[in-house]
Each structure stands twice: as C-alpha cells, then as structure tokens.
VOGU-3710 file (C-alpha; in Angstrom, 3 decimals, decimal comma):
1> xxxxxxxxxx> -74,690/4,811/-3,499  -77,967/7,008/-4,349  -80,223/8,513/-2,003  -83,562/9,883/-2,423  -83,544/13,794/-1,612  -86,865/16,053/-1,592  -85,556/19,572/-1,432  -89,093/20,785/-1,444  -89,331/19,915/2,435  -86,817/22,773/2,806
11> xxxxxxxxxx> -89,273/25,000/0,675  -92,414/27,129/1,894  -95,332/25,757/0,480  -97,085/27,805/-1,817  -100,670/27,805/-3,614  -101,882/30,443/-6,545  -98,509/32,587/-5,484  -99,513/32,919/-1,518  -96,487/31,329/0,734  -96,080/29,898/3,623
21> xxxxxxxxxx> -97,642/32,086/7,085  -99,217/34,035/4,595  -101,739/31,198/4,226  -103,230/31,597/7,105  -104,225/35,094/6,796  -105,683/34,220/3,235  -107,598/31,451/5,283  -109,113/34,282/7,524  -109,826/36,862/5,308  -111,586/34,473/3,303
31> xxxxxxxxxx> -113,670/32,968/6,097  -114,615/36,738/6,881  -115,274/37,780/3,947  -117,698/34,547/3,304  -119,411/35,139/6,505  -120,182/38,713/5,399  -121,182/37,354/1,851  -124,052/35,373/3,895  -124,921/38,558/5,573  -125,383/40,153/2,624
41> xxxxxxxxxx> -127,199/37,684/0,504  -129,973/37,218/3,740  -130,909/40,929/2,680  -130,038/41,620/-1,108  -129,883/38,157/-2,734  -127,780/35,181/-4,093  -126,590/37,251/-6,904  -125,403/40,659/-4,907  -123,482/38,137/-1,968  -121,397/36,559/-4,944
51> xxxxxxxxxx> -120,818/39,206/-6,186  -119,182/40,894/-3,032  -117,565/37,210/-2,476  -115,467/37,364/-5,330  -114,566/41,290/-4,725  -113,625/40,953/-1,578  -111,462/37,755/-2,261  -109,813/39,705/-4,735  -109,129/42,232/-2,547  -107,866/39,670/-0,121
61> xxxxxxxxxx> -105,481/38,334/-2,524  -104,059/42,247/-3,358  -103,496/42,773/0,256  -101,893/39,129/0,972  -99,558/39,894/-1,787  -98,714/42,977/-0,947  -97,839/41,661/2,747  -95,591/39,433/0,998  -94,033/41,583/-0,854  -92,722/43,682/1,935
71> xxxxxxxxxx> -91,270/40,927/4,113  -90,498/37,562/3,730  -91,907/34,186/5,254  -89,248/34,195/8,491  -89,582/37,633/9,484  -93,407/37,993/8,956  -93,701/35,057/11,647  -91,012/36,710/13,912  -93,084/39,539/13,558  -96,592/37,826/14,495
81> xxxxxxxxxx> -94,949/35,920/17,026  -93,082/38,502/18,752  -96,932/40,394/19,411  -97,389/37,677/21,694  -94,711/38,774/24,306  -94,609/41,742/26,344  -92,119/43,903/26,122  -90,585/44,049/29,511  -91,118/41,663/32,672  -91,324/43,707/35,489
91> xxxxxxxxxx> -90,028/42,483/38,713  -90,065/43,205/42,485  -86,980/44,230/44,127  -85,104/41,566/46,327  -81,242/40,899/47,560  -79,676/39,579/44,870  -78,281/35,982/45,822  -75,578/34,629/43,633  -74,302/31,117/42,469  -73,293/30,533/45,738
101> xxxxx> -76,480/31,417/47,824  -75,329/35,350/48,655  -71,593/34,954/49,223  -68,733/36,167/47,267  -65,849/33,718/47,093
//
C-alpha cells in the first residue's frame, strides 16, 4: 500500500532565505520602512522615497538575517513569547489548605 506524504508540512516556510517567525518581523520592518518612504517622498520627491525604500529594505533583510543566524525558528518564538509573561506572580499570604481542606491525614 502507498500513501501520499508531504514532509514540507513539517518544514518552516521560507521565502528569498527569511524562515518561519522571522516573517513577521520582515512584514513590519517593511510596512515601517514604507510608511517612512511616504514621509519622505511628501517633502523630497518620488525619486529620493524609492530610493530610501529600497535601502532601508535592504537593511531590513541584513538585520532579519542576521536574527536568524543567531537563533533558530523555535527558540526565537520562545523568546518573543516568553516577553509576554511576567516573571513572577506575586501572591498574598493565606493558610495553606491542602488536598484535604487543611487536615493532615
């Protein structure tokens, strides 16, 4: 019997080298950096806000790729996502009741 098996589900998906999480932070810088090409062109022209467009998403794609260099995929996320909790939970004190509401065997 043959079955079908697409072992690129199990695979990060990558575009122009840029995997995965690391994606997302192209997405952004991008987005910024187009918003401040906008900027720029109101004031100095079409030519000038290209111009810093294509610099800046250069430089975008240097940094992304040097973030992924240093770590991979998993523990980039674990690191984003552990920003997100704090790093204690404080609590008030109380009497300590057990399994079996307060008393010991």
């Amino acid at each position: 019997m043959r079955c079908v098996v697409y072992r690129s589900l199990d695979k990060p998906s990558s575009f122009f080298g840029i995997k995965g999480r690391f994606m997302t932070w192209m997405g952004l810088l991008l987005v910024a950096d187009l918003f401040l090409a906008f900027i720029i062109g109101a004031f100095l022209g079409t030519l000038f806000a290209f111009a810093i467009f294509v610099i800046e998403a250069v430089a975008a794609y240097l940094f992304v790729m040097s973030l992924q260099g240093k770590s991979s995929d998993r523990a980039f996320s674990l690191k984003m996502n552990a920003r997100r909790y704090p790093r204690y939970v404080r609590t008030p004190p109380g009497p300590f009741r057990g399994f079996w509401n307060g008393r010991l065997l």
